[in-house]
Every structure is written in C-alpha cells, then in structure tokens.
C-alpha positions as CSV (number, residue, x, y, z in Angstrom):
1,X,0.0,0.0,0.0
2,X,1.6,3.1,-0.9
3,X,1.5,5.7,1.9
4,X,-1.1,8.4,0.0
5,X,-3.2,4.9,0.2
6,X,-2.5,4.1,3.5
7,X,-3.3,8.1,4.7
8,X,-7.1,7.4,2.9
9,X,-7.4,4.1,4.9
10,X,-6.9,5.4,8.3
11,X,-9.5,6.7,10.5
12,X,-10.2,6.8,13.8
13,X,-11.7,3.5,15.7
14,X,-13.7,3.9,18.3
15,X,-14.5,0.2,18.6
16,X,-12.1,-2.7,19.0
17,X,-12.3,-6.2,19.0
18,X,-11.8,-8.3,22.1
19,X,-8.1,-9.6,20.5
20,X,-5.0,-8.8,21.7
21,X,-2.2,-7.1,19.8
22,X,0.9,-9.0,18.9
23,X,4.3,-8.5,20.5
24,X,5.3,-8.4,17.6
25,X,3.5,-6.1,16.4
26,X,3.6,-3.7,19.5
27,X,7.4,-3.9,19.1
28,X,7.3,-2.6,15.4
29,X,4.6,0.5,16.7
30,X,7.3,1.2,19.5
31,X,10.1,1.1,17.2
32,X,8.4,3.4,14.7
33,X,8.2,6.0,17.5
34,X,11.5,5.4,19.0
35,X,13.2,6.5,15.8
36,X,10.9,9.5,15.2
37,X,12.6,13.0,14.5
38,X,12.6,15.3,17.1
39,X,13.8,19.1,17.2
40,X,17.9,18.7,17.7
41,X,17.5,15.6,18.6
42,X,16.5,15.9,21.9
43,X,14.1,13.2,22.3
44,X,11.4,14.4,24.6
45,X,9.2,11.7,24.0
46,X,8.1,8.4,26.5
47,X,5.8,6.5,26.4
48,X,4.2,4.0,28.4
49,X,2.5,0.6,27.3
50,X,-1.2,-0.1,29.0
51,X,-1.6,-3.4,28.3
52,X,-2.7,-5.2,31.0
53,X,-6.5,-5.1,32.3
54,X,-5.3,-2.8,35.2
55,X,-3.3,-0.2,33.2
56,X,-6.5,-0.2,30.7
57,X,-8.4,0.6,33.2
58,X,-6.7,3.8,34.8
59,X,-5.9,5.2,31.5
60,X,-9.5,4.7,30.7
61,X,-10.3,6.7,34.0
62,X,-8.0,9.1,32.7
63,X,-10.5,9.5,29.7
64,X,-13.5,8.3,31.4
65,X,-16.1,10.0,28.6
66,X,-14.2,7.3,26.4
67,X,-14.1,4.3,29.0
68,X,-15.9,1.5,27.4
69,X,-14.7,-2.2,28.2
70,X,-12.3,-1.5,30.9
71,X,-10.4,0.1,28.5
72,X,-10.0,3.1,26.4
73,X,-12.8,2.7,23.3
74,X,-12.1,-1.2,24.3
75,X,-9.0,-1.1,22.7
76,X,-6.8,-4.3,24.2
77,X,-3.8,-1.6,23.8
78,X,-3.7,1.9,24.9
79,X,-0.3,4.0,24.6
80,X,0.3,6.5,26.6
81,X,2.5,9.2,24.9
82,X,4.6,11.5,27.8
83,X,6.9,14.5,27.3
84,X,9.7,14.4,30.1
85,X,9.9,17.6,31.5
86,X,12.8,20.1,30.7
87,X,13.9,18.1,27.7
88,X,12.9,19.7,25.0
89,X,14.4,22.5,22.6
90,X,13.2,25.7,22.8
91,X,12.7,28.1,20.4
92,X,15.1,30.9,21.3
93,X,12.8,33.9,20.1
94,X,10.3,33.3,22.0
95,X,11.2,30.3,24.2
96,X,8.5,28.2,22.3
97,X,9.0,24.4,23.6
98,X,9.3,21.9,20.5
99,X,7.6,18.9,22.6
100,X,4.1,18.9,21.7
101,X,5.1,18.6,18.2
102,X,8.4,15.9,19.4
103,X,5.8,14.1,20.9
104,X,2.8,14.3,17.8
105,X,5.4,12.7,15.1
106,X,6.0,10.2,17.6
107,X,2.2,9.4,17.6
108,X,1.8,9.8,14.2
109,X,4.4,7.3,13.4
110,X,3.5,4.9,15.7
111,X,-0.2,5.5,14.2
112,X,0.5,4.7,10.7
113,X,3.0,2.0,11.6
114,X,-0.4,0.0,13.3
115,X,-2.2,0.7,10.1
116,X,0.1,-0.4,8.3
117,X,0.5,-3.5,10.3
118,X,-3.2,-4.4,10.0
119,X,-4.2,-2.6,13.0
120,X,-6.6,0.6,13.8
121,X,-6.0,3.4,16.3
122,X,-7.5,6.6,17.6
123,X,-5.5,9.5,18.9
124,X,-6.8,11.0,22.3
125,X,-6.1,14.3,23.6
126,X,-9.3,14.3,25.7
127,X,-8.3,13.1,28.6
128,X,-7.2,14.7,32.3
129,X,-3.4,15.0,32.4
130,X,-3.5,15.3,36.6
131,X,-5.5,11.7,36.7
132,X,-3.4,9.9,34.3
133,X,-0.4,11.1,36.6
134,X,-2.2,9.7,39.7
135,X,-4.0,6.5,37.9
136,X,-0.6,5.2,36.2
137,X,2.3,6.5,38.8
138,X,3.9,8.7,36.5
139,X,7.1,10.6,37.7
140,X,7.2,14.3,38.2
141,X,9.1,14.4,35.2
142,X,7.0,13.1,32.5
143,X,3.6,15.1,31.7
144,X,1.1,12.6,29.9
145,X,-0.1,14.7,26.0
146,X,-1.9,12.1,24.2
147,X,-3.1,8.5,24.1
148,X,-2.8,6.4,21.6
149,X,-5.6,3.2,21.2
150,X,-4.4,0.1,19.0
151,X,-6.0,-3.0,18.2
152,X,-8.2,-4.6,15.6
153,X,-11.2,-2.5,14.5
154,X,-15.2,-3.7,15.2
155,X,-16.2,-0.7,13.3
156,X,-15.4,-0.1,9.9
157,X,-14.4,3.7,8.3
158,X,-16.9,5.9,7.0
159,X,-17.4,5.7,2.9
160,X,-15.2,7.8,0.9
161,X,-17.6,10.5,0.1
162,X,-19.1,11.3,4.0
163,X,-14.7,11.3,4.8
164,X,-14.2,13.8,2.3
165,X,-17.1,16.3,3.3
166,X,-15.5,16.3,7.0
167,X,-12.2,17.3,5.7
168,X,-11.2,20.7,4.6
169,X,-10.9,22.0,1.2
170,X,-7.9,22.6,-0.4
171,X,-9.0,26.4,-1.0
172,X,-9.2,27.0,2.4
173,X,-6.4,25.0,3.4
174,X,-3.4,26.3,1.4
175,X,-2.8,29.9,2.6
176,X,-2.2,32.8,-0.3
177,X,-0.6,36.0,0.2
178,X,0.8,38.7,-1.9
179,X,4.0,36.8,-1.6
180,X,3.1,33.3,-2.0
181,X,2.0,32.1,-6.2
182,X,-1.6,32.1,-7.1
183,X,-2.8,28.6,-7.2
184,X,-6.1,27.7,-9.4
C-alpha cells in the first residue's frame, strides 16, 4: 500500500475487537516511535504501554467519557505518549517548547506504523493530564499529552464521500498572500 493509500485508509476507531495485539507487532509500533525525529534531537518523547486489564483501566479513568470495556474505546492496547519535563528545545525567540510537536510525530508514526500492520488506532487528547499522573504512577518528570488506542477494529471507516465532506478544502487550506503564487 503506498502511503497516500495508506493516509485514505486510516481513520479513527472507536471500537475494537476483544483480540490482543501481537508482540510483535507492539514492538514494530514502539520502534516506529523510537526512531521519530525530534527538534535537535533531543528526544522528549516516552511512552508507556497499558496493556494489561489494570493499566487499561486507569488510562480509561483518565479519559472516562471514552471508557468503554475496561479500556479506552475497548481497545486491548492503549499508549500512553509522555513529554519528560525540561527536555525539549526551545525556540530561542520566544522560548517556544518543541515537545508537543516531538511528541505528535511520535504518535503519528507509531499511528501509521499499526495501520500499516493491519491494526486501527485513535489519537486522544481528551483526557485529564493530573488523573493519568495519579492513575498510572507517573514521575514528576513526564507530563502525559496524548493516548494512543491500538487494536483490531469492530467498526469499519466511513465511505469515501461522508470522509471527504469532514475534511477541509484545499481552498481553504493552502494559505495565499501577496507573496506566495496564485494557485487555481
């Protein structure tokens, strides 16, 4: 599948099947992560495997308006993507910390590495930051930004003409100014 193929095929699952992901597997989502760039190579970026029933369960707590299954969506994985504190670059001009965007091409990777693999994912950002600290006993020195849920989707995705009417249109997307070309 080429990756403009495998960008159309990906959408967010909000149902999983009762299945567990294979190590294998989990190791090839980890590694795509791992090796994600980062600003001056600082990596900022951990993250922290839920999946057993009890670290399902707390993340899902976490994002309780999400909790379904004893798990996040029900997903039989749930990645929990961290920024450690004070590691980051920063922007000297206006001191502009480069780890939610470190940390959002490591989800991203590890996102289209599972779809690639056969498996479905949704990326969460609606979740409380303070109660995933508590719920999983993370250090002072990561801060939890998104979750990632992997496994194998119940649901299917959306036909190709309601996917296109959510996304923008090129028109508004591409920005103009008396600087930049005229596109038609």
């Amino acid at each position: 599948m080429s990756y403009a193929e495998l960008t159309r095929a990906r959408y967010s699952c909000r149902s999983y099947e009762d299945r567990p992901v294979e190590a294998e597997k989990l190791a090839a989502i980890l590694e795509a992560g791992r090796i994600a760039p980062s600003a001056c190579n600082k990596h900022p970026t951990r993250v922290l495997v839920c999946d057993t029933p009890q670290l399902r369960e707390r993340a899902a707590t976490a994002a309780h308006h999400f909790a379904k299954d004893g798990s996040v969506f029900g997903a039989p994985l749930v990645l929990v993507v961290c920024e450690k504190m004070g590691e980051a670059w920063l922007r000297k001009y206006d001191q502009m910390s480069s780890s939610s965007i470190d940390s959002s091409i490591v989800v991203d990777q590890m996102m289209m590495q599972a779809e690639d693999l056969g498996l479905s994912t949704c990326w969460v950002c609606h979740f409380d930051p303070r109660v995933a600290i508590d719920e999983l006993g993370l250090s002072s020195e990561l801060y939890p930004v998104h979750m990632l849920t992997v496994g194998y989707a119940a649901d299917e995705i959306a036909d190709a003409a309601s996917r296109e009417a959510r996304t923008i249109p090129m028109s508004e997307f591409r920005i103009t100014t008396e600087f930049s070309a005229q596109q038609a």
